[in-house]
C-alpha positions as CSV (number, residue, x, y, z in Angstrom):
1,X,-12.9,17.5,-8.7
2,X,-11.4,13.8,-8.9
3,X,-7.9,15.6,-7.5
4,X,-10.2,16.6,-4.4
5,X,-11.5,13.3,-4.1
6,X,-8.1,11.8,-4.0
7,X,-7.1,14.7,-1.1
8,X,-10.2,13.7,1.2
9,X,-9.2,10.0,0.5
10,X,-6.2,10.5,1.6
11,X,-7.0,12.8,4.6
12,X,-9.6,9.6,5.6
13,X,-6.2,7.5,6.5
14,X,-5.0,9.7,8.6
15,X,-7.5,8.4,11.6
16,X,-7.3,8.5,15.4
17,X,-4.7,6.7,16.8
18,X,-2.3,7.0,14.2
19,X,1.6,5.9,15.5
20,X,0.1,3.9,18.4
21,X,1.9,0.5,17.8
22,X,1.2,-2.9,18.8
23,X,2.9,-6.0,19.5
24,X,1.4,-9.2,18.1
25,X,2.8,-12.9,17.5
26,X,3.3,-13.6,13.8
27,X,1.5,-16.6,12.6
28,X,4.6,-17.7,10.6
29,X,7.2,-17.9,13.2
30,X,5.9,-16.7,16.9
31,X,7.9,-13.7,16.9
32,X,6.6,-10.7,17.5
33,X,5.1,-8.5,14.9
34,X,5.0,-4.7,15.0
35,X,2.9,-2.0,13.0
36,X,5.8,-0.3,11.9
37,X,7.6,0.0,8.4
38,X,10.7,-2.1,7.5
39,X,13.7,-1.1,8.5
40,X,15.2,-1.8,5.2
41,X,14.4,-1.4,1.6
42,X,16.7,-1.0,-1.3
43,X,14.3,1.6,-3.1
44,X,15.7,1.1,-6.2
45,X,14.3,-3.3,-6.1
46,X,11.5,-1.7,-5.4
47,X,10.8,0.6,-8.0
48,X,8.4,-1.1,-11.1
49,X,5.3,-2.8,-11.6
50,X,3.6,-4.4,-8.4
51,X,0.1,-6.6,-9.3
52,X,-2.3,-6.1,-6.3
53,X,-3.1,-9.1,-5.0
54,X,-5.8,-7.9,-2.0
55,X,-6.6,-4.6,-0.6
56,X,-8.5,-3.5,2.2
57,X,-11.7,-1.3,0.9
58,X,-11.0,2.5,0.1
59,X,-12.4,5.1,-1.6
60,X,-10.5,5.7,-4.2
61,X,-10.6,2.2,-5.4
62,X,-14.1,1.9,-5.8
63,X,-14.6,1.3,-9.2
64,X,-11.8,-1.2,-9.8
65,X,-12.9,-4.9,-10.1
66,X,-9.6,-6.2,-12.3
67,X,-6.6,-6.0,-13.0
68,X,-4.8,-3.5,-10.5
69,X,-1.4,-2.9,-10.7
70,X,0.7,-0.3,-9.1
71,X,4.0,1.1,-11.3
72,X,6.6,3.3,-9.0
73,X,9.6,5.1,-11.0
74,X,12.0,7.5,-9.8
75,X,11.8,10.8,-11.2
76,X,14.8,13.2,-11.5
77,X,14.0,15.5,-8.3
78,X,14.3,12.4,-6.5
79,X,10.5,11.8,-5.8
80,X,8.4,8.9,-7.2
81,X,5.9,9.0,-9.5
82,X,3.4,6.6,-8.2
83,X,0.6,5.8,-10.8
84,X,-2.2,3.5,-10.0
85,X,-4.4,1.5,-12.5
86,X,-7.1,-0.9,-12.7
87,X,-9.9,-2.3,-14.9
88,X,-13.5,-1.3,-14.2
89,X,-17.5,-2.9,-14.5
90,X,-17.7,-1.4,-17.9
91,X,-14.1,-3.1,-19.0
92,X,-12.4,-0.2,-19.2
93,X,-9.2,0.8,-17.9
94,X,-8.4,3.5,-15.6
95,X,-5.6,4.8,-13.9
96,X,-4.4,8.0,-11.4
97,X,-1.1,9.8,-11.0
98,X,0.5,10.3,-7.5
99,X,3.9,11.0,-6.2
100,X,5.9,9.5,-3.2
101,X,8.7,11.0,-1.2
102,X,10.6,9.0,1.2
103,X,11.0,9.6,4.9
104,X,14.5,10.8,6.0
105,X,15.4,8.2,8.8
106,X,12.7,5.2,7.6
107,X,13.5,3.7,4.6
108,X,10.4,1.6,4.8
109,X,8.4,4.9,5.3
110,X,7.1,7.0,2.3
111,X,4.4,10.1,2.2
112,X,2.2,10.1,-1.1
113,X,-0.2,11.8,-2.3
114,X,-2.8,12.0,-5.4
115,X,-3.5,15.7,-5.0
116,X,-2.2,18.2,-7.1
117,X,1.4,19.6,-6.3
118,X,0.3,23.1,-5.4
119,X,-2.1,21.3,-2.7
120,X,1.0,19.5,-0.7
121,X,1.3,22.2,1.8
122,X,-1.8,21.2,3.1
123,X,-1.6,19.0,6.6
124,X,-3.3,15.5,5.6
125,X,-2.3,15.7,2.1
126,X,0.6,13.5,2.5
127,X,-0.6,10.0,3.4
128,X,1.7,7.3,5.3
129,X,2.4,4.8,3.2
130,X,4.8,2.4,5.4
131,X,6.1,-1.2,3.5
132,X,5.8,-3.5,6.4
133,X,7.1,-6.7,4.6
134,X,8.9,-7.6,1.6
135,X,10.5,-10.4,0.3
136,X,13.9,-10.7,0.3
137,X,14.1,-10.9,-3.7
138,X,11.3,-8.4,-3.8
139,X,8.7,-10.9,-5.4
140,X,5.5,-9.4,-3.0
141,X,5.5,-6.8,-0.1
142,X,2.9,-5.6,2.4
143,X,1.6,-2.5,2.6
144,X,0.0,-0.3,5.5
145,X,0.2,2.3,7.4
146,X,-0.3,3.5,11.5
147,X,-4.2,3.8,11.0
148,X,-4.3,-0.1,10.0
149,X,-7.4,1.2,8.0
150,X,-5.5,0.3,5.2
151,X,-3.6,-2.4,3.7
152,X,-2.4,-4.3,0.4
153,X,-0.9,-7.6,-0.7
154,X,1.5,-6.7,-3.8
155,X,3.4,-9.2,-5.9
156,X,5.4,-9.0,-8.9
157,X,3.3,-11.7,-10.2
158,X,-0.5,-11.3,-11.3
159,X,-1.3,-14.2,-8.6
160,X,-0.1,-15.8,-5.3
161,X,0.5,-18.7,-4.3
162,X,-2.1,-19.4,-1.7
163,X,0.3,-20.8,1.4
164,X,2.2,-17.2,1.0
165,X,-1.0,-15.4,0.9
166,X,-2.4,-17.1,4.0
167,X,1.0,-16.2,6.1
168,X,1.0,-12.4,4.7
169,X,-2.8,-12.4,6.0
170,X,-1.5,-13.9,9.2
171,X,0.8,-11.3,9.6
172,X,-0.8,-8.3,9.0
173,X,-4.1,-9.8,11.4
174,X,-1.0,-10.1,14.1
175,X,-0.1,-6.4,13.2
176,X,-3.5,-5.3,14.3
177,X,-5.4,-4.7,10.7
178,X,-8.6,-6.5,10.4
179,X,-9.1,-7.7,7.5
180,X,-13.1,-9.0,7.3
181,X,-13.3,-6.9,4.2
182,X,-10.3,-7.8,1.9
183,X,-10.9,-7.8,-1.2
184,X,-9.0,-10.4,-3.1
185,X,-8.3,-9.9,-7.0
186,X,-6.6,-12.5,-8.6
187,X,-7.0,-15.8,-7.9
188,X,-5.1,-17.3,-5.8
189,X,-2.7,-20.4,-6.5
């Protein structure tokens, strides 16, 4: 049943308009600002633990009030184990298992999913999952995809400095997400 929930969740971000991009002005330095994954990323600097810093509200995150954290390692067929946890109301900690497969072409552009393998033939099972930003020593990255119904603020670090934070939100507003319901976890510096 949960593995069903995680394939409608991630059927949800595939929405209407998906691919359309826009051309906004980022906050930081004028230039324009694109919905569209990063041209570059050295997958291996990005592989490890990523603390979520803010999110915008999905399903499958429902329960998590604390302590969120992301964890991507390379497995041996070349695909990523993606495992997600958090902490919940009661104080307990949960966590669910995906996988990742990049995007011949994008290197900022990877397909996961949470549903079980024999369920990836299915169209919608494979959600976009496009790294918009990272830093150039891969300290926090930016996370969305072409719905803009989704978004998250990573850092290696538990918290963010709050002058960082502000830009990334700046950015991603001048990408086109709106982000009147971002949930922020940790505080912020």
């Amino acid at each position: 049943m949960r593995a069903i929930a995680y394939a409608i969740a991630a059927a949800m971000v595939l929405a209407p308009g998906a691919g359309k991009t826009q051309t906004s002005t980022s906050a930081g330095t004028g230039a324009p600002l694109e919905n569209v994954p990063v041209t570059a990323l050295e997958l291996d600097r990005y592989l490890g633990q990523w603390h979520e810093i803010a999110h915008l509200p999905m399903f499958f995150q429902r329960k998590c009030v604390a302590d969120t954290t992301a964890t991507y390692t390379l497995k041996e067929n070349d695909r990523i184990e993606v495992r997600n946890a958090c902490r919940t109301r009661d104080g307990s900690r949960t966590e669910s298992v995906g996988e990742a497969r990049t995007v011949d072409g994008s290197p900022g552009a990877l397909k996961v999913r949470f549903a079980p393998a024999w369920l990836g033939w299915v169209p919608g099972i494979w959600a976009d999952y496009w790294v918009l930003d990272v830093d150039p020593e891969y300290r926090w990255a930016v996370v969305g995809g072409p719905s803009r119904k989704y978004l998250w603020i990573l850092s290696r670090d538990p918290s963010m400095d709050a002058a960082l934070f502000n830009r990334l939100k700046a950015d991603a507003m001048a990408r086109g997400y709106q982000l009147d319901e971002l949930v922020i976890g940790p505080p912020i510096k």
